[in-house]
N, C-alpha and C positions, 0 to 999 in steps of 0.2 A: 498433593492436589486432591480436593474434594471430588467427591464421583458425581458426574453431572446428571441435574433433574431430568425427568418429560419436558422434550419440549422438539424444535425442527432439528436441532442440532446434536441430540442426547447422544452421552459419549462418546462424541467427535474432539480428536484433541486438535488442538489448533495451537499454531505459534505465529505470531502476531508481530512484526517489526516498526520500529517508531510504535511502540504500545503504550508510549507514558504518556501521552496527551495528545489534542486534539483528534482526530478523525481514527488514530490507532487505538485511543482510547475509546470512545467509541465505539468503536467495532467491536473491544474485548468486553464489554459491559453487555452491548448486544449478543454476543456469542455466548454468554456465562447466561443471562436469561431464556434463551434458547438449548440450556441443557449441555455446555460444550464446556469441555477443558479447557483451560486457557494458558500459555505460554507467555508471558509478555518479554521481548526482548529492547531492549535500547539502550542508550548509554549516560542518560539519566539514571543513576543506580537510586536514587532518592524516591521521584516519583514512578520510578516504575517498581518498585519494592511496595510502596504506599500503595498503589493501585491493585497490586497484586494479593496483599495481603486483606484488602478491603473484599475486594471480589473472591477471593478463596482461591487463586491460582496461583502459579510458579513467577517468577522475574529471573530471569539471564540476564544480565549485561553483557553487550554484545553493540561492537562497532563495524555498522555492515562492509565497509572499505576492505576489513581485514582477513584473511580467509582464513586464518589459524584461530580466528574466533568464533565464526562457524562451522566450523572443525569440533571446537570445544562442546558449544552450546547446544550439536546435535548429537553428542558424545551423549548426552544426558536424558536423551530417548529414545525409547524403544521403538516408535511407531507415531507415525500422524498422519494427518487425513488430509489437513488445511495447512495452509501457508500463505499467509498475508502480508509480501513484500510490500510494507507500505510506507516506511523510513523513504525521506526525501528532505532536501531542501528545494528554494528557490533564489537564484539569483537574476534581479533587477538589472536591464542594461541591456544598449545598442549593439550590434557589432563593434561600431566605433568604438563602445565605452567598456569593454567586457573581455576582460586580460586574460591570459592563456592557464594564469594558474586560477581563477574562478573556473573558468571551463576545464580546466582538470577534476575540480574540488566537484563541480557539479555533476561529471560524470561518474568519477570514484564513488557517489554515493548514491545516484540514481540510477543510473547504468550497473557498473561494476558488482554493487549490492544485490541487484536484483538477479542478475546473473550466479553469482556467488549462493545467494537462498537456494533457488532452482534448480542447480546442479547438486548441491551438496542432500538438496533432501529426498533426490527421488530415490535412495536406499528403505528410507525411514517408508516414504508412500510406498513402495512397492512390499516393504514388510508389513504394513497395513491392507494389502489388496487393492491399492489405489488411494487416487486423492483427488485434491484441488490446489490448482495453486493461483492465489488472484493477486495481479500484478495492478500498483497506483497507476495510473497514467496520469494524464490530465485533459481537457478540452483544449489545450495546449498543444498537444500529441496530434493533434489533427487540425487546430485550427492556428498558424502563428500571428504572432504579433510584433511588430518592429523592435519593442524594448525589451525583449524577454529571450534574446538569441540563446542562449546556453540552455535554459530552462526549454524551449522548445525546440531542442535538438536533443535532449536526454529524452525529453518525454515521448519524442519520435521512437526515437530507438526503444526505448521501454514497449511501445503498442508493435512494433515489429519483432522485437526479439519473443514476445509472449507468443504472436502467432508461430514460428520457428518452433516454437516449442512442443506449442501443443500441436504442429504436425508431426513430431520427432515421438511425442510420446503414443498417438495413435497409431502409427508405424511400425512402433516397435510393439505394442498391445501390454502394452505398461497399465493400464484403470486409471491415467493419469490426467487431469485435465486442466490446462491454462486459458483464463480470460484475464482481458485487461478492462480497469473500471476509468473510465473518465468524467472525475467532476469538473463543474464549474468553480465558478470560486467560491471555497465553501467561510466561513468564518471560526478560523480557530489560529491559532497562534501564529502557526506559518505565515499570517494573512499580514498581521502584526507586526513583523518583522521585516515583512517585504514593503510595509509600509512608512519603517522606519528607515528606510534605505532612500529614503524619496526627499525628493525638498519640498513637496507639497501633497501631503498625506490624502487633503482631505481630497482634493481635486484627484487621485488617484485611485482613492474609493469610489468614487463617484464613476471612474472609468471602469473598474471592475462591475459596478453597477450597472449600467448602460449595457456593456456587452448583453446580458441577456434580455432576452424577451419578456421572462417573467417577470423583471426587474425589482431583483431583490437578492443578497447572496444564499446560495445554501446554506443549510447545519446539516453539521457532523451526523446527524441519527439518517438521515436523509442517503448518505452514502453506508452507513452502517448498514441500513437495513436492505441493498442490493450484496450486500457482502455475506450477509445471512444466506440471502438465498444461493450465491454460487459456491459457496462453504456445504449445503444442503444436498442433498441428493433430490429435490425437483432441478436442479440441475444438470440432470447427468445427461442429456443430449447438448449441453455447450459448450463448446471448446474453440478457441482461435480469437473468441467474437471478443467486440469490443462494445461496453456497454456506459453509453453518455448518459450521464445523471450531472447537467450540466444547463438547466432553465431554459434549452432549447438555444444557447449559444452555438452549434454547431450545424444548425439545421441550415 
């Protein structure tokens, strides 16, 4: 791994989950600019070896479900500062329409994953002197919506278990600090996908649209660049909080 420039983030190693695209990508472009080591894990081993080797940082492959894989992939550091649970999907659906094994599939990897990060690396943070750990949420986490029942019961739990956390680590005087970030709906693949799930795409855009006030979806640099900052030490008075970079949908 190259040794990181001047910049907010200089010599902060950071490991990055869902780092091969959209918003994780993002972030790790953002973090490498800002002077920081970068970790990229996902299980995209293609695009996340590409990205890594562009940007001058490491790739893991690593499936967050599994715990023997974050077992592995923390085997392989010494020390980190950041931790960017940000591996997620989204599933589309009613209660009515939304089967037991989706809501397993969607908690194993939004839930479970984030759990899974967070316990395994506060060795690594506390052989560092402390950390950050910044937990995806969503605008979802806070505000639901009829058709997105799984998605916004994972993302519930994601903005509560972050607070659990980061009272657990002030208590115990760990240097250790969790926030959760909730965007609106940003435009990156995820987006994509959930819009192929749909029988009418365009009219589903158009609702993601609406929801905000700004009316227009985020980009990915938009959420990158709050992740700098809680990755940053101008952060170090926040912990627990939850921070909506979401067009003012939740207001």
């Amino acid at each position: 791994m190259s040794e990181g420039k001047a910049g907010r983030l200089a010599g902060k190693r950071c490991f990055i989950t869902g780092g091969a695209s959209g918003l994780g990508a993002a972030i790790a472009r953002a973090y490498v600019a800002e002077g920081a080591q970068v970790i990229i894990a996902d299980i995209d081993v293609a695009e996340g070896q590409a990205l890594a080797d562009e940007l001058g940082g490491r790739f893991v492959p690593l499936d967050v479900r599994e715990e023997a894989q974050w077992i592995e992939a923390f085997a392989t550091c010494d020390a980190l500062d950041v931790l960017v649970n940000n591996a997620g999907i989204t599933t589309l659906g009613s209660i009515e329409e939304v089967t037991l094994d989706q809501l397993r599939h969607e908690f194993d990897i939004d839930v479970a994953g984030v759990f899974l990060g967070t316990k395994h690396v506060i060795p690594l943070m506390r052989a560092a002197g402390g950390g950050s750990v910044i937990n995806m949420s969503s605008m979802t986490g806070v505000r639901a919506q009829g058709n997105l029942v799984a998605y916004n019961a994972a993302k519930a739990a994601v903005t509560h278990m972050t607070k659990s956390c980061a009272l657990h680590f002030a208590q115990q005087g760990y240097n250790i600090r969790c926030n959760s970030v909730h965007p609106g709906a940003i435009h990156t693949p995820i987006i994509d996908k959930v819009l192929a799930q749909s029988e009418d795409p365009a009219a589903l855009y158009q609702s993601f649209v609406d929801v905000h006030p700004l009316k227009r979806l985020g980009r990915p640099e938009e959420i990158a660049a709050i992740c700098v900052y809680l990755a940053s030490d101008e952060s170090g008075f926040a912990t627990g909080a939850e921070f909506r970079i979401d067009g003012g949908s939740t207001i």
